[in-house]
C-alpha positions as CSV (number, residue, x, y, z in Angstrom):
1,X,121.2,107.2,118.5
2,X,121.3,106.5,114.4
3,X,118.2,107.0,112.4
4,X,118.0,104.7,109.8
5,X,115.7,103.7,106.8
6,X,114.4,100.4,107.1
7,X,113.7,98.7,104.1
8,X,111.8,95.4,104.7
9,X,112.7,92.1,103.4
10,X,115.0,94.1,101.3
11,X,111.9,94.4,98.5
12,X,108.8,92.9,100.3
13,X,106.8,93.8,103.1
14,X,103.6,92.5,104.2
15,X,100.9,95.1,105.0
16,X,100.7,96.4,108.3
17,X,97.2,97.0,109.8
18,X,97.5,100.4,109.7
19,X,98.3,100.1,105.5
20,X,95.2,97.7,105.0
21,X,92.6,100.2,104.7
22,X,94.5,102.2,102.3
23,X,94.9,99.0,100.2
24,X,91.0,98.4,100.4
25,X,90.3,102.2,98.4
26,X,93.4,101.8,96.2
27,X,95.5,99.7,95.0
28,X,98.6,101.9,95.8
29,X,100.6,102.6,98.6
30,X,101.3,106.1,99.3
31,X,104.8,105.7,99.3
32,X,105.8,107.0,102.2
33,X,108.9,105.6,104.0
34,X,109.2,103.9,107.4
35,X,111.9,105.2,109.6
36,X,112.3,104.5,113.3
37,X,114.7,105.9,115.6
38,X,116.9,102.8,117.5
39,X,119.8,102.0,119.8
40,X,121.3,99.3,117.8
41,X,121.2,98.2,114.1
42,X,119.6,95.0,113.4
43,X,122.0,92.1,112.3
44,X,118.8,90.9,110.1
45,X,115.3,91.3,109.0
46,X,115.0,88.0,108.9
47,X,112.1,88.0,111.1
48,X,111.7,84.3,111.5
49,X,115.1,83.2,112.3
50,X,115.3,85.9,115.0
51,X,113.8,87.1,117.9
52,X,115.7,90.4,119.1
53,X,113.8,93.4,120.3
54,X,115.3,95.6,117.7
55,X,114.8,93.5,115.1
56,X,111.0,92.7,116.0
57,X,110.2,96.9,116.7
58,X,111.2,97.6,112.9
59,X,109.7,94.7,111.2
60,X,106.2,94.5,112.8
61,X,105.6,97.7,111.3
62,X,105.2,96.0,108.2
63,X,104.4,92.3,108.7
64,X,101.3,90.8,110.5
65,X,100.6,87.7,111.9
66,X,97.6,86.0,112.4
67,X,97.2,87.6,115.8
68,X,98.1,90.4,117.3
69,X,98.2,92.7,120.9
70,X,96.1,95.8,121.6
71,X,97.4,98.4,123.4
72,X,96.1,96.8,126.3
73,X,97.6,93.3,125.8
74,X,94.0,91.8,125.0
75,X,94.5,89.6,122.4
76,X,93.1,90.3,118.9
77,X,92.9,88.5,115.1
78,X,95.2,90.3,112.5
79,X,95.3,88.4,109.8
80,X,93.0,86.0,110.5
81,X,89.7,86.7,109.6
82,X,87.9,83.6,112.0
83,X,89.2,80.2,113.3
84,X,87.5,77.2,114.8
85,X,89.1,74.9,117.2
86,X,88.1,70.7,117.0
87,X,86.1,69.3,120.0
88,X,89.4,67.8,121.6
89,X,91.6,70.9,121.3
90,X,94.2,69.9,119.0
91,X,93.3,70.9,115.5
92,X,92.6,74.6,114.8
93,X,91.4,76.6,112.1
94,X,92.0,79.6,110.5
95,X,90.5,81.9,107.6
96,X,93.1,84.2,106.2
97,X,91.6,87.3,105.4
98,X,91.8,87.6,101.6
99,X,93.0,91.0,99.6
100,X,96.2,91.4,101.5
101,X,99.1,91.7,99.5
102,X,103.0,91.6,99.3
103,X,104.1,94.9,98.2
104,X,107.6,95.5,97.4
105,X,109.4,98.6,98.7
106,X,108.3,100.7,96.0
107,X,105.0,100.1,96.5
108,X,104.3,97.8,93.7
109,X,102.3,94.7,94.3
110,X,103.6,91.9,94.3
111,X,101.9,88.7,95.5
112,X,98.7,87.6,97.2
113,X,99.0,86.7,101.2
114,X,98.1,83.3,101.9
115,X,97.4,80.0,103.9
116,X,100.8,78.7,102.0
117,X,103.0,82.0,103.0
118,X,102.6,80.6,107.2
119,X,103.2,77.2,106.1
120,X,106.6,78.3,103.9
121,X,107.3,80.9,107.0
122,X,107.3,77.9,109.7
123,X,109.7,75.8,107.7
124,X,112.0,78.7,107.3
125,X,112.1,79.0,111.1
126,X,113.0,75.6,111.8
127,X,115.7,74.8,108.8
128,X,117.4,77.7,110.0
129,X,117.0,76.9,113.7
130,X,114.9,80.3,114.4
131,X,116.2,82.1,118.3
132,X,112.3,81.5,119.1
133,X,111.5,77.6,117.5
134,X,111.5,76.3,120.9
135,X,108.2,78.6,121.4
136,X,106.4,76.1,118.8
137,X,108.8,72.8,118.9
138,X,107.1,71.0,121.5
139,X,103.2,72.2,120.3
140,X,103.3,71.7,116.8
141,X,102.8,68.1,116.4
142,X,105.9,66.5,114.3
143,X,107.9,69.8,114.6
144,X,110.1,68.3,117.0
145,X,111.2,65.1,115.1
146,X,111.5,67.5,112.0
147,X,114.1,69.6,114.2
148,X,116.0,66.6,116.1
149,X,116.2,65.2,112.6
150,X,114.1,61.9,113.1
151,X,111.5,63.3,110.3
152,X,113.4,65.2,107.4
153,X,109.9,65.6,105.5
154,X,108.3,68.9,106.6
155,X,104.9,67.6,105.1
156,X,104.7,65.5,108.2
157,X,104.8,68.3,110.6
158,X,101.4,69.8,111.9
159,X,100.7,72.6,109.8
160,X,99.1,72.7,106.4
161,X,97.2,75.1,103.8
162,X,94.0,73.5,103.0
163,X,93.5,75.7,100.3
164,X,94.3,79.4,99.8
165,X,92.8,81.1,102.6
166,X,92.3,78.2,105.1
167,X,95.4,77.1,107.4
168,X,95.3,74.4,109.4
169,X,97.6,73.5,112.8
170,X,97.6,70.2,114.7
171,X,99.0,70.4,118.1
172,X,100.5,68.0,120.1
173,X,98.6,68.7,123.1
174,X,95.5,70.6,124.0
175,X,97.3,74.3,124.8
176,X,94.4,77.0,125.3
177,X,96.8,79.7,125.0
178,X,98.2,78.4,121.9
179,X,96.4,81.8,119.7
180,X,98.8,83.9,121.7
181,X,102.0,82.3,120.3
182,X,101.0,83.3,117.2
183,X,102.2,87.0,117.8
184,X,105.2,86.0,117.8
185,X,107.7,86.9,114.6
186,X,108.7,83.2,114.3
187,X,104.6,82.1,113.0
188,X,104.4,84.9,110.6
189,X,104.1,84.1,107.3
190,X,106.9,84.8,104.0
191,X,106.2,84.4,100.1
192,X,108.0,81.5,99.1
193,X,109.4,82.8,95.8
194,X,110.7,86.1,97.2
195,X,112.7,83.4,99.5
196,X,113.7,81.4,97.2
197,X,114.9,84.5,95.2
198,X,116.7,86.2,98.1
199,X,118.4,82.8,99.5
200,X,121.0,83.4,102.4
201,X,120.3,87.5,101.7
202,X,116.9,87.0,103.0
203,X,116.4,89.6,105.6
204,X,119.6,91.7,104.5
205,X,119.8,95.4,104.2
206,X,119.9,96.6,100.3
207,X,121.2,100.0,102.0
208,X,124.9,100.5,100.3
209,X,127.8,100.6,103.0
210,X,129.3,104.0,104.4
């Protein structure tokens, strides 16, 4: 067994449950470091493009979705703060609980989490074909044209920030389980310009090779 430090995102991490009340009374971290003990290195941290155990046990120590599990299973909101579903079942709603942050691996702030972050984390699933897409391909409504290629303009696929702390899902079909996919590591959100900074090192260990 290796013990390893994991250092999310290779800078930024967004703010487990456990970190939000400490973010609430200061607007520090306290700089203590994450380390689990695993079979198997991860091959990435790129949470979205993959779904492997090991992968999913180290990073959701440090990134939320909008939902999450109890120790019991029973389903509970994370970082959504309250949602609404339309009368037909295909449209819901979410408030994204505002004063999260993006801290970097030093602690230091470095970006509000918002609406955008799931809507930017959902297209980086599908352009790089996530191992869990086919969770959301056939719910999301437009995701699977965008995937197969018929629609090559992500604008047109079901999701969208309304503003900065609304998101908004369209469905293809009434799915009353549909809050419970959003556990899952491919719906969780990432800050666009930390992407865009990263590019194919996205999810890549910083740690120096031995």
């Amino acid at each position: 067994m290796k013990k390893s430090k994991v250092f999310l995102l290779a800078a930024v991490g967004l703010l487990s449950v456990g970190v939000l009340t400490a973010c609430s009374s200061s607007s520090k971290t306290s700089g203590k470091t994450y380390n689990y003990v695993y079979g198997s290195d991860p091959a990435t941290l790129d949470y979205l493009a993959t779904n492997k155990k090991n992968m999913t046990t180290a990073v959701s120590n440090g990134v939320d979705g909008l939902f999450e599990n109890d120790q019991y299973g029973n389903l509970k909101p994370s970082v959504a703060e309250d949602w609404s579903v339309s009368q037909d079942g295909l449209t819901y709603t979410y408030k994204i609980r505002k004063g999260l942050k993006w801290y970097t691996s030093d602690g230091e702030e470095y970006a509000n989490v918002t609406a955008k972050d799931f809507v930017t984390g959902l297209k980086h699933a599908a352009d790089t074909n996530s191992e869990a897409i086919y969770l959301l391909q056939n719910s999301v409504k437009g995701l699977n044209d965008y995937l197969s290629g018929a629609n090559k303009d992500f604008s047109n696929v079901g999701i969208k920030a309304v503003d900065d702390y609304t998101l908004q899902y369209t469905l293809s079909q009434p799915e009353p389980y549909w809050n419970s996919k959003l556990t899952y590591s491919v719906t969780w959100p990432v800050n666009g310009d930390f992407l865009k900074s990263k590019g194919k090192d996205f999810g890549k260990s910083t740690d120096p090779t031995s």
